[in-house]
Structures are given as structure tokens and as C-alpha cells.
mmCIF file of the C-alpha atoms, coordinates in Angstrom:
data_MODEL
# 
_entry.id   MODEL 
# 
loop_
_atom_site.group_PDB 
_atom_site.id 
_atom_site.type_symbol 
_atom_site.label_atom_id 
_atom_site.label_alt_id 
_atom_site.label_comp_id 
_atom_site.label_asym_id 
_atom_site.label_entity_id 
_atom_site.label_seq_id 
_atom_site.pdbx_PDB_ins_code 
_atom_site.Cartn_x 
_atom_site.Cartn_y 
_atom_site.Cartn_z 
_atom_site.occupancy 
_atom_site.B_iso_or_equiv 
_atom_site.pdbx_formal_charge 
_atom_site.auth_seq_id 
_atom_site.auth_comp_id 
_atom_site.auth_asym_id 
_atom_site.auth_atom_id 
_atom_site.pdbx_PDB_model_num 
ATOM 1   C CA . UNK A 1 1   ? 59.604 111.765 0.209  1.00 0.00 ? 1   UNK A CA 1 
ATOM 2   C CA . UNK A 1 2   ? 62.200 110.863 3.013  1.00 0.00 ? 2   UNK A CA 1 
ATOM 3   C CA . UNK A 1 3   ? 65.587 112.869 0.195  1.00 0.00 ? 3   UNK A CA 1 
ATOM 4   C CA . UNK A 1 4   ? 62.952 115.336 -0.537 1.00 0.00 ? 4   UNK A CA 1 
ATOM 5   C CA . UNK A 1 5   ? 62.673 116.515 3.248  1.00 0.00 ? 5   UNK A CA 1 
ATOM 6   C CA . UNK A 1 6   ? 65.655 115.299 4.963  1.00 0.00 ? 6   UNK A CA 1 
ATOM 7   C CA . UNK A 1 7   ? 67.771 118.946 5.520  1.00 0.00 ? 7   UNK A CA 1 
ATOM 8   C CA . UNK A 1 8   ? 64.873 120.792 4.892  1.00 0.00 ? 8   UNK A CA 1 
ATOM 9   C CA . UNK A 1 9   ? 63.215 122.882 7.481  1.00 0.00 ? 9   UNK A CA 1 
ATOM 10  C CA . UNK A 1 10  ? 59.669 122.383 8.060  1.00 0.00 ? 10  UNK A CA 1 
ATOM 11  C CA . UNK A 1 11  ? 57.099 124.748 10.649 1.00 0.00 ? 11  UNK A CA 1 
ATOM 12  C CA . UNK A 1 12  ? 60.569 125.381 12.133 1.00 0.00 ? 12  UNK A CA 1 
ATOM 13  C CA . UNK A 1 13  ? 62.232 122.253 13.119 1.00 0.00 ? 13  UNK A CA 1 
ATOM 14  C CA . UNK A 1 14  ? 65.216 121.131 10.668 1.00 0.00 ? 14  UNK A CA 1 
ATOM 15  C CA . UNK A 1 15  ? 64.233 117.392 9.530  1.00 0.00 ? 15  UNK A CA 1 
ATOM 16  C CA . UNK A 1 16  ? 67.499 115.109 10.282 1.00 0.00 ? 16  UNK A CA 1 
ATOM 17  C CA . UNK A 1 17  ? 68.018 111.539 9.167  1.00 0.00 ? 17  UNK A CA 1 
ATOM 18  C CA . UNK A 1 18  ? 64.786 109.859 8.738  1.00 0.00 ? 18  UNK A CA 1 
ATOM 19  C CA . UNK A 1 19  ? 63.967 106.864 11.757 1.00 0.00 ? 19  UNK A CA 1 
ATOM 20  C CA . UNK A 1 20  ? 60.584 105.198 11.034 1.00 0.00 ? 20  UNK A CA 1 
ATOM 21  C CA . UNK A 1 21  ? 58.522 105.045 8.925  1.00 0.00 ? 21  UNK A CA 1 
ATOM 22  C CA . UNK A 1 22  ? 54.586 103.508 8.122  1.00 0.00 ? 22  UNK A CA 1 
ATOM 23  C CA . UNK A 1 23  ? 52.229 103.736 6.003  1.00 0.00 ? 23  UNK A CA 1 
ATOM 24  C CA . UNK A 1 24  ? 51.159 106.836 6.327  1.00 0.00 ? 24  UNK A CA 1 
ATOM 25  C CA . UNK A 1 25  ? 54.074 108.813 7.321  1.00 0.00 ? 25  UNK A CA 1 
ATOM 26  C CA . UNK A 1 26  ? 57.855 109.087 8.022  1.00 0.00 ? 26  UNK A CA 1 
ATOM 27  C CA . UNK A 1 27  ? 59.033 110.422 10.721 1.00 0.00 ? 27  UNK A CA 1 
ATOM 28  C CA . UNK A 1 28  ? 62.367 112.052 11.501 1.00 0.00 ? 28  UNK A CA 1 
ATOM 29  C CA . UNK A 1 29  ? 65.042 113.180 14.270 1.00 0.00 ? 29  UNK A CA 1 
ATOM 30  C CA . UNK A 1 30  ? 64.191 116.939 14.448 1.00 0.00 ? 30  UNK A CA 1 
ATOM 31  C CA . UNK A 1 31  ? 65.787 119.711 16.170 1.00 0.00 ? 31  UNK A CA 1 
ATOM 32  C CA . UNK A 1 32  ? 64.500 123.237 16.953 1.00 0.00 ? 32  UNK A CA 1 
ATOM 33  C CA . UNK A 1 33  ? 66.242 125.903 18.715 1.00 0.00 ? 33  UNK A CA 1 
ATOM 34  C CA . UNK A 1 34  ? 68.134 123.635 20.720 1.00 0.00 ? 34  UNK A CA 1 
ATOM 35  C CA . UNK A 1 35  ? 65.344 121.228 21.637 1.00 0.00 ? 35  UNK A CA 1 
ATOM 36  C CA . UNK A 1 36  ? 64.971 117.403 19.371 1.00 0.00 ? 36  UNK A CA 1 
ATOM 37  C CA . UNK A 1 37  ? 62.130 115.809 18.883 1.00 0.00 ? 37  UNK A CA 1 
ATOM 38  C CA . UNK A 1 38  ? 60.615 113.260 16.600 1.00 0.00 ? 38  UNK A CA 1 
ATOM 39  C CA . UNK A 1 39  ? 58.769 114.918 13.356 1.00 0.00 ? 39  UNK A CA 1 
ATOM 40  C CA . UNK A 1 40  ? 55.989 112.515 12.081 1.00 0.00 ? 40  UNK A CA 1 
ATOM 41  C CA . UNK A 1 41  ? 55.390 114.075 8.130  1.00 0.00 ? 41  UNK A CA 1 
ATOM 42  C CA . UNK A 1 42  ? 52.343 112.446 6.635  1.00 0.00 ? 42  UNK A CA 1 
ATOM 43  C CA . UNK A 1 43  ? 51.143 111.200 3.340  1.00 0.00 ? 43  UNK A CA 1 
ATOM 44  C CA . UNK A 1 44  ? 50.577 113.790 0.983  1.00 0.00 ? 44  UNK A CA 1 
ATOM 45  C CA . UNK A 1 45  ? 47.765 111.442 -0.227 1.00 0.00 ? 45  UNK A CA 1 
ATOM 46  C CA . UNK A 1 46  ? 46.772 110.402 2.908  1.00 0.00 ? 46  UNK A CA 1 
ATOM 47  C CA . UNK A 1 47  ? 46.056 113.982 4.043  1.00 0.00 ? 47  UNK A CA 1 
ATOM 48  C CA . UNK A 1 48  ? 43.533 114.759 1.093  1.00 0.00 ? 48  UNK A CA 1 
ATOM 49  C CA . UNK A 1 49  ? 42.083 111.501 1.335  1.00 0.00 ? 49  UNK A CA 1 
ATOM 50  C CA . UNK A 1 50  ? 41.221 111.679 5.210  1.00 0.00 ? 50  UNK A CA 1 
ATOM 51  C CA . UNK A 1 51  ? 40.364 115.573 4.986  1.00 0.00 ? 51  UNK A CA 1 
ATOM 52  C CA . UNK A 1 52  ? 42.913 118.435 6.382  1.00 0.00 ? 52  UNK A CA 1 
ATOM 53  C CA . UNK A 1 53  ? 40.403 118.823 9.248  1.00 0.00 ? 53  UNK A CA 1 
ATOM 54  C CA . UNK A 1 54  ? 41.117 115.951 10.553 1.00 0.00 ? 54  UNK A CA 1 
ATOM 55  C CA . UNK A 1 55  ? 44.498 115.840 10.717 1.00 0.00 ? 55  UNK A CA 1 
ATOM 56  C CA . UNK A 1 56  ? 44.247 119.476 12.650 1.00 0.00 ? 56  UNK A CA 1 
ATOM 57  C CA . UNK A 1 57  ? 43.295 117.176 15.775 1.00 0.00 ? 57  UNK A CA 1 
ATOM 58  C CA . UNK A 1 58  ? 45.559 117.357 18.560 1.00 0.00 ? 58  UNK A CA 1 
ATOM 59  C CA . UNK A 1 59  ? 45.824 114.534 22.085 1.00 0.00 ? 59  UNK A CA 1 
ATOM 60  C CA . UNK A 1 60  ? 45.692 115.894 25.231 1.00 0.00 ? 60  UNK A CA 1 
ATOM 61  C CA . UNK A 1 61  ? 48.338 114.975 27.116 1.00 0.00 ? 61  UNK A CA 1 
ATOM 62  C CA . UNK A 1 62  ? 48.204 111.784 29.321 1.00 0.00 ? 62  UNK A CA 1 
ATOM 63  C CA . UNK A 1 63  ? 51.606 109.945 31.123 1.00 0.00 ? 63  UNK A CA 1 
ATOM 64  C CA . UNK A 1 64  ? 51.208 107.117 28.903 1.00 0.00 ? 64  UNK A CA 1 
ATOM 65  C CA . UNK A 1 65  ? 50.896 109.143 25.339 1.00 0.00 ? 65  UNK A CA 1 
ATOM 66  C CA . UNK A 1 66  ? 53.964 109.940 23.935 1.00 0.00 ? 66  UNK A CA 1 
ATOM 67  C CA . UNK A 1 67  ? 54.082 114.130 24.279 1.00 0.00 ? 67  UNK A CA 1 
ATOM 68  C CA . UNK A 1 68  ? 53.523 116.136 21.640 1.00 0.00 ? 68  UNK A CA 1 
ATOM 69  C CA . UNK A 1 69  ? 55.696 119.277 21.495 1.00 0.00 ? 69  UNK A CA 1 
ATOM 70  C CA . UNK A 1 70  ? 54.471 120.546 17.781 1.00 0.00 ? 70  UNK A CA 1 
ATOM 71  C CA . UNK A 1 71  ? 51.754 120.298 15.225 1.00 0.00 ? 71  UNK A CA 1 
ATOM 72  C CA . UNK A 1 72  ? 50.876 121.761 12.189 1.00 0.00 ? 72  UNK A CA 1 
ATOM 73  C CA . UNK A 1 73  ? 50.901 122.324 8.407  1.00 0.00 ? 73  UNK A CA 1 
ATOM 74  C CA . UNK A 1 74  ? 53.461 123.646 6.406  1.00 0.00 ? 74  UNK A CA 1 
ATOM 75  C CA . UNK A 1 75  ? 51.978 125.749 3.340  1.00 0.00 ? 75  UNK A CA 1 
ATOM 76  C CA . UNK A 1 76  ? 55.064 126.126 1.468  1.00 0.00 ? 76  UNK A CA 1 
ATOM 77  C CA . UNK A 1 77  ? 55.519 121.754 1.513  1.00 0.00 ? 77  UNK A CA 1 
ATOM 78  C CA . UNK A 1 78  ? 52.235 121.350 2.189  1.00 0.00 ? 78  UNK A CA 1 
ATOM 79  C CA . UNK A 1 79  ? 52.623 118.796 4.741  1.00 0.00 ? 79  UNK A CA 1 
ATOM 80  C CA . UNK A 1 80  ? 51.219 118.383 7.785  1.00 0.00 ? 80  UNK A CA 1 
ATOM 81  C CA . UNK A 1 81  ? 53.333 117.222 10.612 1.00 0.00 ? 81  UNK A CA 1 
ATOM 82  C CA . UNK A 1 82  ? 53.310 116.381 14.602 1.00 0.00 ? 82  UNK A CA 1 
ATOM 83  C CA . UNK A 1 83  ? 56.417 116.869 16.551 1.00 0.00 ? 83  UNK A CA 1 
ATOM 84  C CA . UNK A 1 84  ? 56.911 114.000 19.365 1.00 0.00 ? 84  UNK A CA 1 
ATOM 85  C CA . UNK A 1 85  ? 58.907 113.898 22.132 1.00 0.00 ? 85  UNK A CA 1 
ATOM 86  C CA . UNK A 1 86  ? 62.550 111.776 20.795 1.00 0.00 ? 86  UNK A CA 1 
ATOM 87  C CA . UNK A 1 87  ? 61.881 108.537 22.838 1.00 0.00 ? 87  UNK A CA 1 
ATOM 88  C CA . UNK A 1 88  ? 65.026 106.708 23.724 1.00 0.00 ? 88  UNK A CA 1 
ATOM 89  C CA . UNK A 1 89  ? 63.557 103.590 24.678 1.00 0.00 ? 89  UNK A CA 1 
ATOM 90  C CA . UNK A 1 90  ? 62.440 100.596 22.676 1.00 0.00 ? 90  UNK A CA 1 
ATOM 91  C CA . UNK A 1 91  ? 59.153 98.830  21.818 1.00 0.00 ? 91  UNK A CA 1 
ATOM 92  C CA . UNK A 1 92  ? 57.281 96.210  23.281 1.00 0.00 ? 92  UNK A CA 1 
ATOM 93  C CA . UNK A 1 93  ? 58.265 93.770  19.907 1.00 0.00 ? 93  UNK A CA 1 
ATOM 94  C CA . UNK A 1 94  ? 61.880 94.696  20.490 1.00 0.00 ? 94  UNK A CA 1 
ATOM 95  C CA . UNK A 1 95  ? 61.318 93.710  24.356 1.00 0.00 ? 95  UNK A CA 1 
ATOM 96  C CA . UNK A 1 96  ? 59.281 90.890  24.761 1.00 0.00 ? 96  UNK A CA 1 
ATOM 97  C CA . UNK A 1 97  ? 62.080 88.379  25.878 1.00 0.00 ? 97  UNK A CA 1 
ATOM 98  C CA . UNK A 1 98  ? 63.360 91.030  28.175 1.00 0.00 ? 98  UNK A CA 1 
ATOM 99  C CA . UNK A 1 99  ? 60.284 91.712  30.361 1.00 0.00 ? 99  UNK A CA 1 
ATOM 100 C CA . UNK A 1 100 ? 59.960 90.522  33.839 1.00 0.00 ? 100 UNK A CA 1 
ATOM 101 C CA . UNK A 1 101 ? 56.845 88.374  34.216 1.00 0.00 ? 101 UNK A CA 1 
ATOM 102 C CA . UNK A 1 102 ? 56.307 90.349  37.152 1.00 0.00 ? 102 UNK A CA 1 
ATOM 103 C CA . UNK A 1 103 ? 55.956 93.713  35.598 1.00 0.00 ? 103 UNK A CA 1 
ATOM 104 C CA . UNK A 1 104 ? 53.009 92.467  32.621 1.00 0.00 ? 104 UNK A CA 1 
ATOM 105 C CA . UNK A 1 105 ? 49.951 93.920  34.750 1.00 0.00 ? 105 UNK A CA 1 
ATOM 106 C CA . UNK A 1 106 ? 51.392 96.737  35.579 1.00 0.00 ? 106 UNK A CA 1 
ATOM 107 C CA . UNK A 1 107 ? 52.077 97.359  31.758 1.00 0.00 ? 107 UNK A CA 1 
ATOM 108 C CA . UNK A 1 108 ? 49.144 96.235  30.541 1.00 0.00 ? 108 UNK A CA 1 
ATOM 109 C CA . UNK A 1 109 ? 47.606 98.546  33.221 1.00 0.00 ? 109 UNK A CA 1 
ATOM 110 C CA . UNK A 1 110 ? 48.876 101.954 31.549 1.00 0.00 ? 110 UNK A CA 1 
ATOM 111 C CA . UNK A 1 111 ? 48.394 100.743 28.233 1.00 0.00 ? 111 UNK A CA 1 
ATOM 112 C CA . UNK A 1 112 ? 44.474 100.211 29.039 1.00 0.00 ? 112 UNK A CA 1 
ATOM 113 C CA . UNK A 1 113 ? 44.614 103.873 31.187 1.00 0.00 ? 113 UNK A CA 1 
ATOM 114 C CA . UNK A 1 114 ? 46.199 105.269 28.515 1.00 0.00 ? 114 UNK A CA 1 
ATOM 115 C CA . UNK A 1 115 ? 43.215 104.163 26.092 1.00 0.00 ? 115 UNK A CA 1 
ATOM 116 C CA . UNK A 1 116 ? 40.572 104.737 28.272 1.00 0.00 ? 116 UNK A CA 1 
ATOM 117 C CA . UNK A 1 117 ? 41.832 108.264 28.049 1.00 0.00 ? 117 UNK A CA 1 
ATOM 118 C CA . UNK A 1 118 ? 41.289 108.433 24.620 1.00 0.00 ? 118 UNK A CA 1 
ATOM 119 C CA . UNK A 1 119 ? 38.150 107.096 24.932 1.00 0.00 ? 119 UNK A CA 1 
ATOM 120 C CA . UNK A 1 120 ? 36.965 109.629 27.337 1.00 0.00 ? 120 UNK A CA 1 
ATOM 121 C CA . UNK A 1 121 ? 38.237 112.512 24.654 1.00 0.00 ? 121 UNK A CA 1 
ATOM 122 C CA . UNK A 1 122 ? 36.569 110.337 22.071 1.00 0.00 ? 122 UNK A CA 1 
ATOM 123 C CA . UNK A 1 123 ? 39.171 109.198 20.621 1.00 0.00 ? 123 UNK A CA 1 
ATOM 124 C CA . UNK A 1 124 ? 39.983 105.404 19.599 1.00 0.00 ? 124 UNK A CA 1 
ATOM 125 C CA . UNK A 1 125 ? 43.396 104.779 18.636 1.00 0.00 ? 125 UNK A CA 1 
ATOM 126 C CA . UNK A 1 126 ? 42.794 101.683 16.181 1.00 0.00 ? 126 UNK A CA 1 
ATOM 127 C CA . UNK A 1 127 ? 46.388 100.240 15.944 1.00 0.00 ? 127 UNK A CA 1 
ATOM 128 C CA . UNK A 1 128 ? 47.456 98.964  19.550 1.00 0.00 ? 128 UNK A CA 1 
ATOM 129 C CA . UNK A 1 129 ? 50.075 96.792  19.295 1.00 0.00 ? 129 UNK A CA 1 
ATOM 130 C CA . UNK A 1 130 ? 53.778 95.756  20.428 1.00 0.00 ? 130 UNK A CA 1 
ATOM 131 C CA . UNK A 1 131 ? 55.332 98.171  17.885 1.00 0.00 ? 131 UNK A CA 1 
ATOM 132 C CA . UNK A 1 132 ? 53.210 100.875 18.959 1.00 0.00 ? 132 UNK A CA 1 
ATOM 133 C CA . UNK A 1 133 ? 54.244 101.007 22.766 1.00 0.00 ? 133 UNK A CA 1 
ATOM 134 C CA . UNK A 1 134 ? 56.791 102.023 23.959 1.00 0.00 ? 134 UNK A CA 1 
ATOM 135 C CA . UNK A 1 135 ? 59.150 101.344 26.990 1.00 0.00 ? 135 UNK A CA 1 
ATOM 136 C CA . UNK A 1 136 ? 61.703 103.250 29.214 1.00 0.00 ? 136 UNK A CA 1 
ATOM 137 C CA . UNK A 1 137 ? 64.150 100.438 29.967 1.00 0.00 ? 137 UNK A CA 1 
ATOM 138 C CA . UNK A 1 138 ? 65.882 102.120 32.304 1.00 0.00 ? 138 UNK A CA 1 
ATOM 139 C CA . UNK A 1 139 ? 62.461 101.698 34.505 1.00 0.00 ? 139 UNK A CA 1 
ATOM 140 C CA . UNK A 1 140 ? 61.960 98.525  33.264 1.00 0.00 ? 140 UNK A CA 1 
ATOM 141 C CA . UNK A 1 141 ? 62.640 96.630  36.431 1.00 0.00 ? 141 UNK A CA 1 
ATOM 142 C CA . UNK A 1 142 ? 61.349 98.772  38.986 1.00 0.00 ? 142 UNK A CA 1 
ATOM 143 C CA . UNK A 1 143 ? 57.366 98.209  40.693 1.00 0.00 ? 143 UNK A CA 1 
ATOM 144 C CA . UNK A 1 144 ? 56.216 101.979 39.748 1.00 0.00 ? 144 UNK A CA 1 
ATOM 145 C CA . UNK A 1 145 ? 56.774 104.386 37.369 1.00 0.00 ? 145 UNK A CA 1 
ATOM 146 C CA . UNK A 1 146 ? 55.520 105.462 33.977 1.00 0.00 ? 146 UNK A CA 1 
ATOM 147 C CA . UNK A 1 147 ? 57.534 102.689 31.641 1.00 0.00 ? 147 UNK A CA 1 
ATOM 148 C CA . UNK A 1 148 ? 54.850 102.803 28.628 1.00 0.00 ? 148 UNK A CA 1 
ATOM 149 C CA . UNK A 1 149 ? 54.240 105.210 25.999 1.00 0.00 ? 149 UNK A CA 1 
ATOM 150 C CA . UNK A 1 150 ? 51.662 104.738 23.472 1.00 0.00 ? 150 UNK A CA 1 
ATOM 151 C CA . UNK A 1 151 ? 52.772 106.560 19.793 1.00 0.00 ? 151 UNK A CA 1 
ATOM 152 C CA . UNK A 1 152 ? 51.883 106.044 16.106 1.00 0.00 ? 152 UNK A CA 1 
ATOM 153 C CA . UNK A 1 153 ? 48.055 107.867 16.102 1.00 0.00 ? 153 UNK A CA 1 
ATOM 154 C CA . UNK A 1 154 ? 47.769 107.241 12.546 1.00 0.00 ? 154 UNK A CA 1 
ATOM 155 C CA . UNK A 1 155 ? 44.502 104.962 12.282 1.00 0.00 ? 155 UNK A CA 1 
ATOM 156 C CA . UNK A 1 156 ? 43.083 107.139 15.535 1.00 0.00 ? 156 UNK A CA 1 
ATOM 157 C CA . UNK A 1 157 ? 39.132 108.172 14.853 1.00 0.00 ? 157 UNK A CA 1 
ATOM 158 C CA . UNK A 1 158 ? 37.994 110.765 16.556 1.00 0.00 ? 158 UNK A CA 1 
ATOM 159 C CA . UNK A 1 159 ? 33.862 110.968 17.778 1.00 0.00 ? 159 UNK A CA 1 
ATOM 160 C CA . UNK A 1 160 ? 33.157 114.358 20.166 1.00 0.00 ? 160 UNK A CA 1 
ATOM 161 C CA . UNK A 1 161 ? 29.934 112.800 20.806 1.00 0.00 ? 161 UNK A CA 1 
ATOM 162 C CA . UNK A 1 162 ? 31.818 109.435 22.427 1.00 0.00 ? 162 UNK A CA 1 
ATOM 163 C CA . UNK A 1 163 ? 29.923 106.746 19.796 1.00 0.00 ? 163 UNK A CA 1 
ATOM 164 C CA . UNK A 1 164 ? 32.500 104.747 18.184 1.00 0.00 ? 164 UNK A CA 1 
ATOM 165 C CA . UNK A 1 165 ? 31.498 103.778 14.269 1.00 0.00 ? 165 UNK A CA 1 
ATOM 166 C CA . UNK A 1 166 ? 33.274 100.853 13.443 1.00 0.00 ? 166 UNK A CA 1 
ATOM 167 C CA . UNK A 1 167 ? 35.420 101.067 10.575 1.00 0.00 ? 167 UNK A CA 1 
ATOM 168 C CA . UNK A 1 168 ? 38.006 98.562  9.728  1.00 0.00 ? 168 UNK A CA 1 
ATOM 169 C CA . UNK A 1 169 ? 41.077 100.000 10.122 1.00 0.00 ? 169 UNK A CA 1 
ATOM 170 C CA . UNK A 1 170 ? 44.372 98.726  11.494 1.00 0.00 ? 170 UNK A CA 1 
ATOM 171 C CA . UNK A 1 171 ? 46.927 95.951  11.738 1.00 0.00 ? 171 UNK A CA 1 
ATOM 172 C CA . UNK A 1 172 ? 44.398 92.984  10.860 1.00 0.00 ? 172 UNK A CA 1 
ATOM 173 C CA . UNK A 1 173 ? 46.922 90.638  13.558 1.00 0.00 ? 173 UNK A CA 1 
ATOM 174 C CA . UNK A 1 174 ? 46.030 92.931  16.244 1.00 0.00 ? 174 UNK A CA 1 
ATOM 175 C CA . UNK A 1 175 ? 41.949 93.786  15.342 1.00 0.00 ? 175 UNK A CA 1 
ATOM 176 C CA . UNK A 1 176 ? 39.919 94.389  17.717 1.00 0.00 ? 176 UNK A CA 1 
ATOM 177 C CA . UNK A 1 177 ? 36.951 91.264  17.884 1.00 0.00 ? 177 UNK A CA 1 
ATOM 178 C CA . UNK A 1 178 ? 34.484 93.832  17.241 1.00 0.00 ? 178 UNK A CA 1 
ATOM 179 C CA . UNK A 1 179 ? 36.105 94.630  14.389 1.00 0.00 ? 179 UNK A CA 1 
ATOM 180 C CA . UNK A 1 180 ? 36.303 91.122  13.525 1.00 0.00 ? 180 UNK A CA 1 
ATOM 181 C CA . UNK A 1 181 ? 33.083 90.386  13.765 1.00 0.00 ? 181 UNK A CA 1 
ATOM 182 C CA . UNK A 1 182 ? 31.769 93.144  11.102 1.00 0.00 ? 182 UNK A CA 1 
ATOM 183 C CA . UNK A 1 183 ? 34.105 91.350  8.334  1.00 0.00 ? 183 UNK A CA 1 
ATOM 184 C CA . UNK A 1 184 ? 31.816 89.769  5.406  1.00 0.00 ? 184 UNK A CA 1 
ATOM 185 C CA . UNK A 1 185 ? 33.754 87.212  4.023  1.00 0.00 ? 185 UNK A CA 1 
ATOM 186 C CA . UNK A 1 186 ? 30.990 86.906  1.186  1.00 0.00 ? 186 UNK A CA 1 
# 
């Protein structure tokens, strides 16, 4: 998929080089009338095996989420595809050695605001983990300030009525015990 799309124009952002990529999705340095952002394409497969409704769902916006600029689906590729803000920073995996011990609760802190957000929109994001959060370095070291940005909604569920079902979903390292807990091992 990634020679198939990279040059190509898609809902109106021209798809550069491609610079992650999961499971369900690659995503790639975009550009559109002057502005760049990150396109996340997904899965073909993934698409018609979750339903096109649900990937129509969009986040509000929250200082910890990374920003969505875009979303949509392309009829003539059809793909659908969000449009991030291009995040300069690095993870939490890539970071770990370089974080003051002094800045953890305050990091942890907008990671849980951040998904009590979601929760509140009924949303549960599924896949929290180092590789998913992201961190302004340049802030790094300061006391305040907005240094985490949770991305990757891939394995996000979405409830309007605020019950989470539990379905097992995720990276199995960083499960949630609840989810644990419902595995048969029979």
C-alpha cells in the first residue's frame, strides 16, 4: 500500500514519504495548500471489517490529543484517512532515559486527563502505551506546559451511552487488568 499511495493525492493532501506505520494503517508526511500534517490511511480490510460508520468518528479536541486537521474517505482510493497535526517530538519509548524524575506526575497527569476526556465522550482508547504518547522535548524540562500528546486511535471503541463492553483489543504488554481478567485460558 505505502508505493501505491506515496505521490498520490488523497481528499486533497499530497501523501509524501511514508513515517509509521501499524497494524492497521500507515501514515504519511502530508502537505496541503501550504500546511503539513500527518495522513493516517487505514486498512482497506480493516475498514470493511470494523464497518465504514465507524471509522466516520471524529475526537474532539483536548490539549493532550494530538489535533486533527482532516478526516475523511476518498471514493476514488477508497480509503479512509485522518489528517494529524506533524508532531516533531518523540515518544515516551524513545524518551524514557531522558525524563526528569521530577516531571513523571505531571505526565502521567495529562495522560490520565487526556483519557478521562475520552471517557466523558465515550470513548476508550484501548492502546495506551509509551509508543503512543507523545512528547514536546523542547518543554521537557520545564514545571508546566502541555508536553504530552496522545495519537494512534486505532483500537479506540466508541459507546454514546458511556458503558464500556469489554473487548480484547490492544497491545497484550500494556492490557488493561480488566481486560486481563476476562481472558479464558481454557
Amino acid at each position: 500500500m505505502e508505493k501505491e499511495l506515496t505521490g498520490k493525492d488523497l481528499g486533497g493532501w499530497t501523501l509524501a514519504e511514508c513515517i509509521g506505520f501499524g497494524k492497521s494503517a500507515l501514515v504519511f508526511r502530508a502537505t496541503r495548500a501550504g500546511v503539513a500534517g500527518a495522513a493516517k490511511v487505514f486498512d482497506r480490510e480493516l475498514v470493511e471489517r470494523f464497518g465504514r460508520a465507524a471509522q466516520r468518528e471524529r475526537v474532539e479536541s483536548h490539549p493532550n490529543l494530538i489535533g486533527i486537521l482532516d478526516a475523511g474517505e476518498d471514493v476514488d482510493s477508497d480509503l479512509f484517512y485522518v489528517v494529524m497535526e506533524l508532531f516533531a517530538g518523540k515518544n515516551l519509548a524513545q524518551s524514557l532515559d531522558e525524563i526528569p524524575q521530577a516531571r513523571v506526575g505531571a505526565l502521567i497527569a495529562q495522560v490520565a486527563s487526556a483519557a478521562e476526556f475520552l471517557e466523558t465522550l465515550g470513548l476508550a482508547h484501548r492502546d495506551i502505551k509509551p509508543e503512543n504518547i507523545l512528547l514536546t522535548m523542547v518543554n521537557l524540562y520545564l514545571t508546566q506546559g502541555n508536553t504530552v500528546k496522545i495519537c494512534d486511535f486505532g483500537w479506540s471503541i466508541y459507546n454514546p451511552n458511556k458503558e464500556m463492553r469489554l473487548t480484547l483489543c490492544g497491545t497484550p504488554l500494556y492490557l488493561a487488568p480488566e481486560m486481563v481478567a476476562q481472558i479464558s485460558y481454557d
